[in-house]
C-alpha positions in Angstrom: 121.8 144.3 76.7 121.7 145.0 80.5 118.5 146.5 82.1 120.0 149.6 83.9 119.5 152.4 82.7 123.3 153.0 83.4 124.4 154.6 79.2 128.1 152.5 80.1 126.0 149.5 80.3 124.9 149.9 76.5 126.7 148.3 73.7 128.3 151.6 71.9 126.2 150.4 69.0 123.2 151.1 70.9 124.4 154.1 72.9 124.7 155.7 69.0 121.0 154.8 68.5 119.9 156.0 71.4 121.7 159.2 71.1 120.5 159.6 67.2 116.7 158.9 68.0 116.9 161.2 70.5 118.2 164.3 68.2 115.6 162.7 65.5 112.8 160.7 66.3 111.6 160.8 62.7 114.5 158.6 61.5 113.6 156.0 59.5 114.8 152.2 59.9 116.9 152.5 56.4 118.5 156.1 57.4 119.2 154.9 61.4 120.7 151.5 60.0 122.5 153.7 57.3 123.9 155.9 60.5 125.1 153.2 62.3 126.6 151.3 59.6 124.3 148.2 59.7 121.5 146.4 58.8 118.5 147.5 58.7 116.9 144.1 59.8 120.0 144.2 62.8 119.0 147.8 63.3 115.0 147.3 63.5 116.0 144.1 66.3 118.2 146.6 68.5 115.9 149.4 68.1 112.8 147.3 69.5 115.2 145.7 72.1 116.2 149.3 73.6 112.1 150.0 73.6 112.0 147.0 75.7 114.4 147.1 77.6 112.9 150.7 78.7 116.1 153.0 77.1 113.3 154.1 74.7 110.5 155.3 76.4 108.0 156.6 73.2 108.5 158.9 69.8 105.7 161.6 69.6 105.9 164.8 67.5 107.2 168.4 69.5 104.3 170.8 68.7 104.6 174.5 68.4 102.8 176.1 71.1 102.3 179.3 69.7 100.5 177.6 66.6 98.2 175.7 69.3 97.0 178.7 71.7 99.1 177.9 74.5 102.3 180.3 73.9 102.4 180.7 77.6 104.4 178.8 79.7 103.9 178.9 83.6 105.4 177.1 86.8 103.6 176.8 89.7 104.8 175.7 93.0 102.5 173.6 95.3 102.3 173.8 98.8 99.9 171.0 100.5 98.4 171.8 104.0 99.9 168.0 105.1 103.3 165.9 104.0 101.3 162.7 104.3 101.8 159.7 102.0 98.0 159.9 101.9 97.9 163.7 101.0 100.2 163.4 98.2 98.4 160.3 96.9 95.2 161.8 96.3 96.9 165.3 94.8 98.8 163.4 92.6 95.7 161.1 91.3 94.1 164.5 91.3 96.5 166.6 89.3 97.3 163.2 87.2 93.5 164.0 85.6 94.1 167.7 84.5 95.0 168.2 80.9 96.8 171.3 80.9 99.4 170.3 83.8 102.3 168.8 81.6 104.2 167.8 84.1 104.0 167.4 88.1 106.9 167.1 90.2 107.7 165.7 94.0 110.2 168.3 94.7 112.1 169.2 98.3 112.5 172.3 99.2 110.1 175.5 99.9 106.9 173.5 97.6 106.0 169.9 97.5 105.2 170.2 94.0 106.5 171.9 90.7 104.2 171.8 88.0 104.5 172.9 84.3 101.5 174.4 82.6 100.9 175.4 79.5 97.9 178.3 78.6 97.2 181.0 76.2 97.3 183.8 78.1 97.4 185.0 81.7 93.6 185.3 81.6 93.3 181.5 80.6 95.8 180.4 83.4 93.6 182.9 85.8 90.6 181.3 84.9 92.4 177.5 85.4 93.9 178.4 88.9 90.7 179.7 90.3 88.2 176.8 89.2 91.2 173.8 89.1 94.3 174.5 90.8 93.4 175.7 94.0 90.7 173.0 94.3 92.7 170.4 93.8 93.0 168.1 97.4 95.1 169.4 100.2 96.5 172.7 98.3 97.5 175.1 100.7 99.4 177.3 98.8 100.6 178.2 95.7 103.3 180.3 93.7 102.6 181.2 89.8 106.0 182.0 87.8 105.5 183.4 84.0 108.4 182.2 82.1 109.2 185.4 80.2 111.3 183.0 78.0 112.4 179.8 77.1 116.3 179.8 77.4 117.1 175.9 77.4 113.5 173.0 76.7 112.7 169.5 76.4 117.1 169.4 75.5 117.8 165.7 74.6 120.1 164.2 77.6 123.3 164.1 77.4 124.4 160.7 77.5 
């Protein structure tokens, strides 16, 4: 198995693997190996092989966020006050410690950052921006988008 994360440079065998963990990470060995028509000794092997290898990153459990208090989803776009490799070092080390921020991204454009946040209301998120957001180092600016719903999330890729 090549290192690239390239899907033509995977056997088919483990593209199918790949592609069925994906849709279900709660497979087990037997039912994967069953799947795949083999092993499950041969199937266990390529499995750990693609974790390796870095094709399979982690298996965790989706979570309802209604049923946890944080039913609403928000995007905010970051402005810093510099575009310095310094200024983005320390935001991103900042924002890196904030458990609510699921995910922060370097993006071009109008922002230098996108991030996805997770609250339970627009009262909690009011309550995060003033105390967390906007102290966090070199923020300038920032733009708050309610998702009024989730059309298309966390898809599996299409490979």
């Amino acid at each position: 198995m090549k290192e690239s994360l390239n899907p033509e440079s995977l056997a088919p065998l483990d593209l199918k693997i790949v592609r069925l963990l994906q849709q279900n990470g709660r497979l087990t060995n037997a039912e994967l190996a069953e799947q795949v028509a083999i092993s499950p000794a041969t199937c266990h092997r390529r499995t750990q092989a693609l974790v390796k290898a870095g094709y399979i990153t982690g298996f965790r459990g989706l979570v309802a966020p209604q049923k946890v208090g944080r039913g609403a989803l928000v995007m905010v776009g970051v402005v810093l006050d510099r575009s310095t490799p310094e200024s983005f070092a320390a935001f991103e080390a900042a924002v890196a410690e904030l458990s609510f921020v699921l995910d922060c991204h370097l993006v071009a454009g109008d922002f230098d950052y996108f991030l996805k946040i997770r609250v339970g209301d627009m009262a909690d998120f009011n309550r995060l921006h003033g105390s967390r957001l906007i102290a966090l180092p070199g923020v300038r600016q920032t733009r708050t988008f309610f998702v009024m719903k989730e059309v298309v999330d966390n898809r599996p890729l299409d490979i």
